[in-house]
Backbone as CSV, one residue per row, in Angstrom:
resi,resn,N_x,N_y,N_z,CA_x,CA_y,CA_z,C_x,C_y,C_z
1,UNK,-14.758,5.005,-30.477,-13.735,4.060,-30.036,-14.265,2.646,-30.183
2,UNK,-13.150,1.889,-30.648,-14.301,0.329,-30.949,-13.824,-0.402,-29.785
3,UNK,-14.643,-1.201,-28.980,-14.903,-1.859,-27.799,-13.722,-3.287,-28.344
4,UNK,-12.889,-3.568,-27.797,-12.295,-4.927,-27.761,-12.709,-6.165,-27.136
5,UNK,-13.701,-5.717,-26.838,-14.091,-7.052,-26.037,-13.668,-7.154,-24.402
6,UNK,-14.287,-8.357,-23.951,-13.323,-8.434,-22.913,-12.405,-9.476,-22.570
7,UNK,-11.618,-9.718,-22.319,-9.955,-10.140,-22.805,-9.928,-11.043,-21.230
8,UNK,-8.931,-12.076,-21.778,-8.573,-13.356,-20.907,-7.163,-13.355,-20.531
9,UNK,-6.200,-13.080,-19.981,-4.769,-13.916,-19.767,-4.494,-14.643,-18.391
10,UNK,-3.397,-15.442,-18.825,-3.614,-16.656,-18.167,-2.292,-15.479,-16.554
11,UNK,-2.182,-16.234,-15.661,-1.409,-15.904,-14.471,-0.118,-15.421,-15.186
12,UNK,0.931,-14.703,-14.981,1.922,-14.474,-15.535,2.009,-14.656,-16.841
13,UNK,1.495,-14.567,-18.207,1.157,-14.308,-19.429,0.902,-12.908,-19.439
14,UNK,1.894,-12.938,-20.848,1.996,-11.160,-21.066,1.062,-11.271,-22.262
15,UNK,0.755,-9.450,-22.318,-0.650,-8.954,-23.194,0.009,-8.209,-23.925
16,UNK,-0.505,-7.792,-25.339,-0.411,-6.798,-26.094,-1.789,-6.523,-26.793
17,UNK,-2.308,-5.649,-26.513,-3.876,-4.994,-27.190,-3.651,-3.508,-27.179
18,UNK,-4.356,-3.457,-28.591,-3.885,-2.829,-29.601,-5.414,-1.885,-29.334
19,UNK,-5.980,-0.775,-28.549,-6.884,0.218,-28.857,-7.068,0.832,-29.974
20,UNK,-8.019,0.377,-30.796,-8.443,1.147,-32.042,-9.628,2.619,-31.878
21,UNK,-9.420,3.759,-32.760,-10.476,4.834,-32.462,-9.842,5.283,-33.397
22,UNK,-11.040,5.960,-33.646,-11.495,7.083,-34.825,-12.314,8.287,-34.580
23,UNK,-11.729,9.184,-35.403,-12.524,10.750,-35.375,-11.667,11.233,-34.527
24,UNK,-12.012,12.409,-34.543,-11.792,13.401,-33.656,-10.585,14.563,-33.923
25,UNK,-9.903,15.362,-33.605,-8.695,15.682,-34.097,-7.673,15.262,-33.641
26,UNK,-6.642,14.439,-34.709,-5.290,14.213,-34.524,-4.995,14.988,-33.267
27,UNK,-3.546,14.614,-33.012,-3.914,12.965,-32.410,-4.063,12.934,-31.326
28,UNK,-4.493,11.497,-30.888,-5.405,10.945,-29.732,-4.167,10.212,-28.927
29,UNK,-4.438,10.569,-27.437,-3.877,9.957,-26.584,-4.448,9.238,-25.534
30,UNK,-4.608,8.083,-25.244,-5.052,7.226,-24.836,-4.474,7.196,-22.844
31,UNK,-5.354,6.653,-22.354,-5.087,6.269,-20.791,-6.013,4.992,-20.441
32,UNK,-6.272,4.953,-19.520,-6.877,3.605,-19.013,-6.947,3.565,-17.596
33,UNK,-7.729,3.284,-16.720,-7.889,3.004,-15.651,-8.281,1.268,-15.590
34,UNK,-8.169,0.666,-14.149,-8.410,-0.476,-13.910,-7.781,-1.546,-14.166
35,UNK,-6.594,-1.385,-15.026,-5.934,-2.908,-15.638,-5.216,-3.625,-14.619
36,UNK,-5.624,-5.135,-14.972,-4.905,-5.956,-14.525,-3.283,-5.653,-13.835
37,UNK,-3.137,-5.810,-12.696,-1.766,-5.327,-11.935,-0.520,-5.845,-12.836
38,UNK,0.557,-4.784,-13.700,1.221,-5.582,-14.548,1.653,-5.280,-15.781
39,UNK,-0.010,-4.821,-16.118,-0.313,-3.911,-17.437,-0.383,-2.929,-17.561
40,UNK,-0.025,-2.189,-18.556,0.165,-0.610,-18.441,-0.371,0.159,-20.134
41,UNK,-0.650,1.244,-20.462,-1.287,1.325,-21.702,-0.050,2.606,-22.182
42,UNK,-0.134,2.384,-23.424,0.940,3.397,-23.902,0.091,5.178,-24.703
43,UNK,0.730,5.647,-24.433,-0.319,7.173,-25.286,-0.760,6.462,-26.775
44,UNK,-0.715,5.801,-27.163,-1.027,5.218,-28.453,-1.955,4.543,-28.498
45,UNK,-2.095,3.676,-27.191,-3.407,3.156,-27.324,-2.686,1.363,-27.258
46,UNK,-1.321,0.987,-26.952,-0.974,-0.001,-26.584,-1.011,-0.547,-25.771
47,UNK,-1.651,-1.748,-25.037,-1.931,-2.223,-23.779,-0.611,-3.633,-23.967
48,UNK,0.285,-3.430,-22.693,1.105,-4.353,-23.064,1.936,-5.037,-21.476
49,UNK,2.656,-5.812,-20.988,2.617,-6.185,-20.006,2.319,-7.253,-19.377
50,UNK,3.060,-7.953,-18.287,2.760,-9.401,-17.601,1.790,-8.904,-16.420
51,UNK,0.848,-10.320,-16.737,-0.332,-9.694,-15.280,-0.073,-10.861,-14.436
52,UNK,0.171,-10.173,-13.112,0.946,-10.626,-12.281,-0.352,-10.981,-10.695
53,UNK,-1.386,-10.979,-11.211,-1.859,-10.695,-9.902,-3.574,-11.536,-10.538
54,UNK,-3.892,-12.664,-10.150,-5.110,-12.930,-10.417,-6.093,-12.236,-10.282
55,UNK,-7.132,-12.438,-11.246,-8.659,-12.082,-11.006,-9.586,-11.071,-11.747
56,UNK,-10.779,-10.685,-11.569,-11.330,-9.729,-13.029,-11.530,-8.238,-12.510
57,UNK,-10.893,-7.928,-14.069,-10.467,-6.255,-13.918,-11.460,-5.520,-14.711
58,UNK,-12.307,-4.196,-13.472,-12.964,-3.963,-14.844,-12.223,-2.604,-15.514
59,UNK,-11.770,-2.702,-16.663,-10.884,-1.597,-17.168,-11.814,-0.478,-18.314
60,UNK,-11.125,0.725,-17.986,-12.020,1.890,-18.781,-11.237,2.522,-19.876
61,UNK,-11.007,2.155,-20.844,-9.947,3.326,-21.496,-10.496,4.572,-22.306
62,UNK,-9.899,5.663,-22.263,-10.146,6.882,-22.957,-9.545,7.614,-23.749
63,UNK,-9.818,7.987,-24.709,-9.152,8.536,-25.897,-9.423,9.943,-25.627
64,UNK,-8.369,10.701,-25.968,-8.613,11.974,-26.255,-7.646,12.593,-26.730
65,UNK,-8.753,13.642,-27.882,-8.170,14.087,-29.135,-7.205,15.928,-28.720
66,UNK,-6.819,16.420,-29.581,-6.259,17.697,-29.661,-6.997,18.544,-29.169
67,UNK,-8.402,18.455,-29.313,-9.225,19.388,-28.496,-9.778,19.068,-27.520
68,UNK,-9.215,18.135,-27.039,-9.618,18.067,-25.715,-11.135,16.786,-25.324
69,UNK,-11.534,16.492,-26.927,-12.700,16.106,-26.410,-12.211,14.153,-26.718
70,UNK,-13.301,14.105,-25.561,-13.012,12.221,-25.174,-13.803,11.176,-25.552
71,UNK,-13.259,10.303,-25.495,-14.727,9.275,-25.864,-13.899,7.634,-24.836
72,UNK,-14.651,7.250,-24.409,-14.372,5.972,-23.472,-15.122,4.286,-23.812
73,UNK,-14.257,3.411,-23.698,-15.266,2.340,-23.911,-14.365,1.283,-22.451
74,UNK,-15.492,0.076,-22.225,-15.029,-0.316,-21.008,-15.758,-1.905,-21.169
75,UNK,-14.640,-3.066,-20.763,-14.953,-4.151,-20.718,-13.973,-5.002,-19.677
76,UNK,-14.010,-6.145,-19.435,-13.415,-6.616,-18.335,-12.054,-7.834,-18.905
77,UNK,-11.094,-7.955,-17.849,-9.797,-8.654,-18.367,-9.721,-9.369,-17.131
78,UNK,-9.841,-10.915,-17.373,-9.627,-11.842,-16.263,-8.495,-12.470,-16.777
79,UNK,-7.728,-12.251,-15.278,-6.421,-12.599,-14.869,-6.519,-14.786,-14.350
80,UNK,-6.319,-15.422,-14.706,-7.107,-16.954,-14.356,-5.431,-17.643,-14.050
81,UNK,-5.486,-18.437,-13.102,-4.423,-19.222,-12.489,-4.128,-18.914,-11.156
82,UNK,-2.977,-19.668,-11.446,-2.454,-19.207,-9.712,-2.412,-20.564,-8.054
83,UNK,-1.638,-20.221,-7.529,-2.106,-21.048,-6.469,-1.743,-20.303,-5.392
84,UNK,-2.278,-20.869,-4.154,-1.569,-20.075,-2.973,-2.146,-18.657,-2.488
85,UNK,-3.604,-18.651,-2.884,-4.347,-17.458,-2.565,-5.447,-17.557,-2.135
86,UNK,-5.297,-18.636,-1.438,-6.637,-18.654,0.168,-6.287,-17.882,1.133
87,UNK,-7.461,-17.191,1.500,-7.050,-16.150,2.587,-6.577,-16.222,3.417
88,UNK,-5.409,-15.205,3.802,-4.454,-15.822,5.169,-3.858,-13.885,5.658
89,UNK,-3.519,-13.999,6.667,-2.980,-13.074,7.527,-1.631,-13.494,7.689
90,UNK,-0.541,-12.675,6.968,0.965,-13.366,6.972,1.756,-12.753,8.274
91,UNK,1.317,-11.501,8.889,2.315,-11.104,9.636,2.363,-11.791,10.452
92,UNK,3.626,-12.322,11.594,3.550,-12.987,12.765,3.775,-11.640,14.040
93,UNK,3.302,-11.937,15.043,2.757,-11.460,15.986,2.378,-9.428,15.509
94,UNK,1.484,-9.904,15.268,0.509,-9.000,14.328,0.206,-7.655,15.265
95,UNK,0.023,-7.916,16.840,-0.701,-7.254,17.270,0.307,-6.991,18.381
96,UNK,1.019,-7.574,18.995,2.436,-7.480,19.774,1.841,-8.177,20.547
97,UNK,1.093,-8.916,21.036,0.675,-9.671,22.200,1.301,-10.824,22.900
98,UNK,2.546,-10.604,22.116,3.698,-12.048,23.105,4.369,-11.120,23.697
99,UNK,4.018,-10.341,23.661,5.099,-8.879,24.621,6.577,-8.908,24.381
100,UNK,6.910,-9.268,23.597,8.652,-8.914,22.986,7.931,-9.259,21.082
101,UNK,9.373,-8.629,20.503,9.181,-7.930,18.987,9.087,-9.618,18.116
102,UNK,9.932,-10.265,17.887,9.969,-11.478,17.354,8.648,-12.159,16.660
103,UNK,8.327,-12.266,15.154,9.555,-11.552,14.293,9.710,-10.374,13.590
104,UNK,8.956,-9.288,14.599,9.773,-7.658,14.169,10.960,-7.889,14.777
105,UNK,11.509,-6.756,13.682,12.734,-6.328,14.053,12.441,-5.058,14.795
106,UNK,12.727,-4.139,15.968,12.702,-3.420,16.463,13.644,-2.496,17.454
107,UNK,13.595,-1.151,17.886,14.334,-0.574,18.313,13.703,-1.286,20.083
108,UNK,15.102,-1.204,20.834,14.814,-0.778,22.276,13.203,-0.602,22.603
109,UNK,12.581,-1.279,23.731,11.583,-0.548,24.361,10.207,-0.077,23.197
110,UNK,10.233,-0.875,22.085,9.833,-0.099,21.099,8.104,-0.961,21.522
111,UNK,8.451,-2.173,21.406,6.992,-3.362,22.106,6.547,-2.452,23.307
112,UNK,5.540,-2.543,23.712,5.006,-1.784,25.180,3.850,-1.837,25.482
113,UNK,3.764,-2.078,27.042,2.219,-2.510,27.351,1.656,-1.356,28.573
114,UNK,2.367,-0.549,28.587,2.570,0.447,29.764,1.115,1.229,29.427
115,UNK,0.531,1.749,30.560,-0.947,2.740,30.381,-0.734,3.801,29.809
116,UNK,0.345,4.804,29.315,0.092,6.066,29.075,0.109,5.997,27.756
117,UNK,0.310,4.540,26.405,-0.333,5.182,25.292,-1.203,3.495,25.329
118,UNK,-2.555,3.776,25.377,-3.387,2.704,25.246,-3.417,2.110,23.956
119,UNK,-3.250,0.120,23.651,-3.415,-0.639,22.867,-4.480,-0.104,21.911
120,UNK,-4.735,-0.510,20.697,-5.842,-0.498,19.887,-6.818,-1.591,20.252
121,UNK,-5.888,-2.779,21.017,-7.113,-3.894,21.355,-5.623,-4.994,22.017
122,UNK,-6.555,-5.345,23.034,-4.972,-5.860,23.841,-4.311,-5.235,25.204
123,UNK,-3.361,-5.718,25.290,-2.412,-4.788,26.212,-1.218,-4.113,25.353
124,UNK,-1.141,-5.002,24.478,0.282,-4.298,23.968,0.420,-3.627,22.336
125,UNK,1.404,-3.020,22.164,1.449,-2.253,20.688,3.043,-1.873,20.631
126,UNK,3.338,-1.273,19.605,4.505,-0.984,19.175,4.644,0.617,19.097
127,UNK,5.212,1.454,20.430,5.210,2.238,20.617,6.733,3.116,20.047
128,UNK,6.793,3.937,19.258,7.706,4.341,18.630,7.521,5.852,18.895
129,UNK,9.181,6.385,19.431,9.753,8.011,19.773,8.723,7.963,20.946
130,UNK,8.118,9.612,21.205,7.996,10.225,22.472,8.834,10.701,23.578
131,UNK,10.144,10.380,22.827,10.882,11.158,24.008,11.233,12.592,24.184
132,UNK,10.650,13.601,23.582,10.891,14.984,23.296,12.562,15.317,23.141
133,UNK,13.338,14.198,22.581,14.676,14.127,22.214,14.830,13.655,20.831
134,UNK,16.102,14.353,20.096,16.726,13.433,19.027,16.407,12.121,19.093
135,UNK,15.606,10.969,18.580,15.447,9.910,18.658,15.166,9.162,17.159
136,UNK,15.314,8.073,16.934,15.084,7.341,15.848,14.105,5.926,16.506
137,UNK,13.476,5.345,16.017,12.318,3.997,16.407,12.114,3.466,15.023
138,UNK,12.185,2.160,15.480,11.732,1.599,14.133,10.961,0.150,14.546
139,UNK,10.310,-0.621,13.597,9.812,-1.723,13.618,9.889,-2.004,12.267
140,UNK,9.914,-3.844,11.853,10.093,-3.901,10.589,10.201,-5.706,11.018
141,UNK,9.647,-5.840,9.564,9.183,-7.508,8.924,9.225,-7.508,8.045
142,UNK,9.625,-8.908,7.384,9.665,-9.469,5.828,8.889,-10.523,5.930
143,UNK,7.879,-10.612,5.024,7.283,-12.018,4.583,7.633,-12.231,3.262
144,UNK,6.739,-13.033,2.836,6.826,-13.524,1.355,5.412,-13.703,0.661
145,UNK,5.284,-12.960,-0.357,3.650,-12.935,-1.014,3.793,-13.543,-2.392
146,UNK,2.433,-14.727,-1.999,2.653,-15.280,-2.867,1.801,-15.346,-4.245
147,UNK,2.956,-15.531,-5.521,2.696,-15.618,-6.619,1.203,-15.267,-7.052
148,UNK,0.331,-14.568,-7.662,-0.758,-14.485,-7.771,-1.919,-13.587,-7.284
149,UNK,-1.419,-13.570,-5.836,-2.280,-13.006,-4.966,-2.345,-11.603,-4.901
150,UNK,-3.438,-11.253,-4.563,-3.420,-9.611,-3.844,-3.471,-10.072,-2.568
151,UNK,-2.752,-8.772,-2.021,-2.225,-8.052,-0.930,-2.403,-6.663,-0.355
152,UNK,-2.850,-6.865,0.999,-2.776,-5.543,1.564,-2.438,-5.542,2.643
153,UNK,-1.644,-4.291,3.051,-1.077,-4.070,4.487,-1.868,-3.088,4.915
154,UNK,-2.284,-3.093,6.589,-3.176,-2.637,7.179,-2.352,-2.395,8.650
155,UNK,-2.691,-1.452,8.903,-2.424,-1.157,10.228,-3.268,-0.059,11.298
156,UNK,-3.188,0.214,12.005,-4.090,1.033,13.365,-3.012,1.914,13.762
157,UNK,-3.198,3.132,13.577,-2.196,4.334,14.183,-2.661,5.338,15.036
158,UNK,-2.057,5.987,16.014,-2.272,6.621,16.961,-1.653,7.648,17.488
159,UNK,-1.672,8.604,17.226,-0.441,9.817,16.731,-0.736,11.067,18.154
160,UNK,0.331,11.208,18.970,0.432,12.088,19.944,0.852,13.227,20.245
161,UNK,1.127,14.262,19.972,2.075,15.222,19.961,2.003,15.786,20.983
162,UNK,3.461,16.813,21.613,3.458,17.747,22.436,3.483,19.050,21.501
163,UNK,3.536,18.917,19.861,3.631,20.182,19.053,2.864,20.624,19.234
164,UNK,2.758,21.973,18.956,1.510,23.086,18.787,1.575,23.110,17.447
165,UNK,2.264,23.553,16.659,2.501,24.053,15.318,1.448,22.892,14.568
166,UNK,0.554,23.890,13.961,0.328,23.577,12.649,0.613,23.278,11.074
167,UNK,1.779,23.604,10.835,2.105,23.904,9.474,3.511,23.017,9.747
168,UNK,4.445,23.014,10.659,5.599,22.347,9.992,5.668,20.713,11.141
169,UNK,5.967,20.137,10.374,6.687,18.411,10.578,7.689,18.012,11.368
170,UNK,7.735,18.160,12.262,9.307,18.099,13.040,9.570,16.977,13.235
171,UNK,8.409,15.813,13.393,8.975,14.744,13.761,7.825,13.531,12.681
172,UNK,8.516,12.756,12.195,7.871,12.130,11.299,7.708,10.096,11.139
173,UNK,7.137,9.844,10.962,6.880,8.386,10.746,6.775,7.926,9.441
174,UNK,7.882,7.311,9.108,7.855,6.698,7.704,7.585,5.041,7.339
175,UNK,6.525,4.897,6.156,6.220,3.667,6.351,6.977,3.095,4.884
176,UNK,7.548,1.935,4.740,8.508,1.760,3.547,8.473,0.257,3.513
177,UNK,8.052,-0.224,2.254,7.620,-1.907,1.520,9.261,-1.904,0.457
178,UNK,9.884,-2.798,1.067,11.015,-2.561,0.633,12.121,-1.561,0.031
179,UNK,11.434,-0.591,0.850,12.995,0.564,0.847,11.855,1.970,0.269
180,UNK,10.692,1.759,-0.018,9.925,2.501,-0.855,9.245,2.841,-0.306
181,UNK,8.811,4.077,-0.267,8.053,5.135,0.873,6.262,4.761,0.525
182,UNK,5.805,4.096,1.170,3.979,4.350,0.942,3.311,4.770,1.336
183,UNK,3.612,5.634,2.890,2.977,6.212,3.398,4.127,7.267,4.538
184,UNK,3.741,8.269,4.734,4.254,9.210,6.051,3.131,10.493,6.532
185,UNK,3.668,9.758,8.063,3.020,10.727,9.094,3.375,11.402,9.493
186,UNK,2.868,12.453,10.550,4.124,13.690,11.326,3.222,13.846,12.660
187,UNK,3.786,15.020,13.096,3.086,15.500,14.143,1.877,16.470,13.791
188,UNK,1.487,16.405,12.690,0.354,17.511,12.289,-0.443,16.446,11.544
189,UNK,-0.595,14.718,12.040,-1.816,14.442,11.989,-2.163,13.844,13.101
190,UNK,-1.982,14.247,13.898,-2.219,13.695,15.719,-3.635,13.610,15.076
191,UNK,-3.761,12.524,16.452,-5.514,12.335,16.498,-5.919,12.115,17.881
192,UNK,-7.181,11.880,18.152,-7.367,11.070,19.864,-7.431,9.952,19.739
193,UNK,-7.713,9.326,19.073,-7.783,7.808,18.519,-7.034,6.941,17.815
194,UNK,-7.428,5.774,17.259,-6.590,4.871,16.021,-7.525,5.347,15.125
195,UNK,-6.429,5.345,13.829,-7.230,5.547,12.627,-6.476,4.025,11.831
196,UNK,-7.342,3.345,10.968,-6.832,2.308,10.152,-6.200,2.656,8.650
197,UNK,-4.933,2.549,8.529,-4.759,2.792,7.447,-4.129,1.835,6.654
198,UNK,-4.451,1.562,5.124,-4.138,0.219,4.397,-3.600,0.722,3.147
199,UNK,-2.273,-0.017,3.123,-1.559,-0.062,1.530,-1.792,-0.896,0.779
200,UNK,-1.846,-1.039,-0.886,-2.376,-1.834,-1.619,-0.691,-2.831,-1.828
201,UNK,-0.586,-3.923,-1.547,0.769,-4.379,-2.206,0.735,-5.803,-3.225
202,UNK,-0.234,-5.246,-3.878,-0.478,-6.655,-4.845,0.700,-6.708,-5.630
203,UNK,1.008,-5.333,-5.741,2.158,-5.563,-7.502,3.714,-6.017,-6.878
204,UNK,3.622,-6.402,-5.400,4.624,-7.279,-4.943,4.070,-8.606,-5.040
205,UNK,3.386,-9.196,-5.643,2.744,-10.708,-5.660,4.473,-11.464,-5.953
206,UNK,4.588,-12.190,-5.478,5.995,-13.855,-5.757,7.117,-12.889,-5.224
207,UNK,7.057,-11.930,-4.537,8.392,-11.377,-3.967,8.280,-11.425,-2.191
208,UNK,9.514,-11.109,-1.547,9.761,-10.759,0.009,9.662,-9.371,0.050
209,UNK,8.617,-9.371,0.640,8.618,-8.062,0.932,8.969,-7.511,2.658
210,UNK,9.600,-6.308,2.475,10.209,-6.390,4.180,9.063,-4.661,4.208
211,UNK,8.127,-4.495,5.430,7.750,-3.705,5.894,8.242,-3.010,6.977
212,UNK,8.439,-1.819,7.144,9.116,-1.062,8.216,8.772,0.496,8.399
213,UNK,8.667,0.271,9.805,8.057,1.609,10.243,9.345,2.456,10.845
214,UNK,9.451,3.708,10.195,10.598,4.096,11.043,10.121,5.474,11.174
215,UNK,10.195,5.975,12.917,10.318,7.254,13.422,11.296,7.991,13.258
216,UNK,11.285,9.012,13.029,11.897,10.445,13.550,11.510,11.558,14.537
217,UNK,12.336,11.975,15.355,11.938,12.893,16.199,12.933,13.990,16.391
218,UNK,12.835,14.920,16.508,13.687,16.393,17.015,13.815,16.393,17.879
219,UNK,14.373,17.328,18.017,15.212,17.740,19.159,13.967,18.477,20.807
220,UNK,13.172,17.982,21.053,12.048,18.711,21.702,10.643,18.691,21.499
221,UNK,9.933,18.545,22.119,8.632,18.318,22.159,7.741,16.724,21.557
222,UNK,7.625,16.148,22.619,7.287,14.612,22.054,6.604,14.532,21.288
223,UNK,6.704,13.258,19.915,5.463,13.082,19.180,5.578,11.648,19.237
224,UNK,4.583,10.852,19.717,4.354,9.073,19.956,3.753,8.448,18.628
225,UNK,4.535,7.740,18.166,3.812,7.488,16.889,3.252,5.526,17.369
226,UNK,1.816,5.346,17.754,1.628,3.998,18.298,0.891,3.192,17.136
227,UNK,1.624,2.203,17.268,0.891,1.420,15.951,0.579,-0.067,17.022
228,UNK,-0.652,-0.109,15.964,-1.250,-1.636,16.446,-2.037,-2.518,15.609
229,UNK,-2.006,-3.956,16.113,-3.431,-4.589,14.879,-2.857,-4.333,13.407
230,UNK,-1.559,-4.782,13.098,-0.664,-4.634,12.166,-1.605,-5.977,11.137
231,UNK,-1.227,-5.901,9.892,-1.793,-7.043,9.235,-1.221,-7.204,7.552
232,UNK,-0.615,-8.140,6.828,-0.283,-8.221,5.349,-1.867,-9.041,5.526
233,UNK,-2.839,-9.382,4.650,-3.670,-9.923,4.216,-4.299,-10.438,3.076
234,UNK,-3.576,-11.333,2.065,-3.598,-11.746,0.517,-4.738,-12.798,0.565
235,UNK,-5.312,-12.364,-0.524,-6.263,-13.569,-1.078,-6.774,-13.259,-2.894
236,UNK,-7.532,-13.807,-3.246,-7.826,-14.178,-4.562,-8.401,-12.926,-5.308
């Protein structure tokens, strides 16, 4: 496979690179790991696409032939421009500590500082379902990420159940970056603790993005889905 070098585009400037290789048996289909957020490689060996997200990528691509056998070469693609990607923490009241939702959007009673499901750090968190009833809970925010930047959403979860069952889901927590599912929980990953869990949302760079947590619960047996120490966090 012949090495291309390693490749420059400017902030929002689109790419076309062209993977060259030889040998092997007809024909070769190509993949790639690592590219610039934006870019995408075609079975041919076409790298093509606007890179939307500053900074240096180190990318691997691999060829492989009819029989299976591979060959890889790997060099780096800096993404250069941009403004507006000094590090910052976008969510507002991140952690619930003004004790009402604002500016989540939220169900009823959903903010809470009460002792029976303890903060991650604080008094307060965003306590969603537990009522061993038909219930729905939600929380939800829009910011705006800007142009360039990577992004990640982070949060602290704390999962309670009255289920026994192992195997089925009765009551579930869905996490959704504008309407789009990135993560879900249930009652079969209870824990005793917070666990931190983080979505990548760079390839929303120059858009609003609205985050929202929404519960489900059945008809019986509580499952508390507590979130805390919420965070969008973009930088360079």
């Amino acid at each position: 496979m012949t090495n291309p070098g390693n490749q420059s585009t400017a902030l929002n400037g689109t790419a076309d690179l062209q993977i060259a290789a030889s040998g092997g048996t007809a024909p070769l289909t190509f993949s790639a790991t690592g590219l610039p957020t934006g870019l995408s490689i075609s079975s041919s060996g076409r790298i093509t696409g606007t890179a939307t997200a500053a900074g240096t990528y180190n990318v691997t691509v691999t060829a492989k032939d009819a029989a299976n056998k591979t060959g890889s070469t790997g060099f780096t693609w800096t993404v250069s421009g941009g403004t507006g990607c000094v590090p910052a923490q976008l969510l507002g009241n991140a952690g619930f500590e003004t004790g009402s939702a604002a500016p989540w959007t939220t169900s009823s009673g959903v903010v809470d500082n009460s002792a029976s499901q303890a903060a991650h750090s604080g008094s307060w968190k965003a306590w969603l379902n537990g009522y061993g009833s038909s219930h729905t809970d939600s929380a939800a925010q829009t910011v705006s990420l800007p142009t360039g930047c990577r992004a990640t959403l982070s949060y602290w979860l704390h999962i309670d159940t009255a289920e026994t069952t192992t195997s089925t889901a009765y009551d579930k927590l869905t996490v959704t970056v504008n309407g789009t599912t990135v993560a879900t929980w249930s009652n079969l990953n209870k824990n005793t603790g917070y666990s931190q869990k983080t979505v990548d949302l760079s390839a929303y760079a120059g858009q609003s993005v609205t985050v929202k947590f929404n519960g489900v619960e059945d008809s019986s047996l509580q499952t508390s889905f507590v979130i805390d120490d919420t965070a969008v966090q973009i930088g360079s």
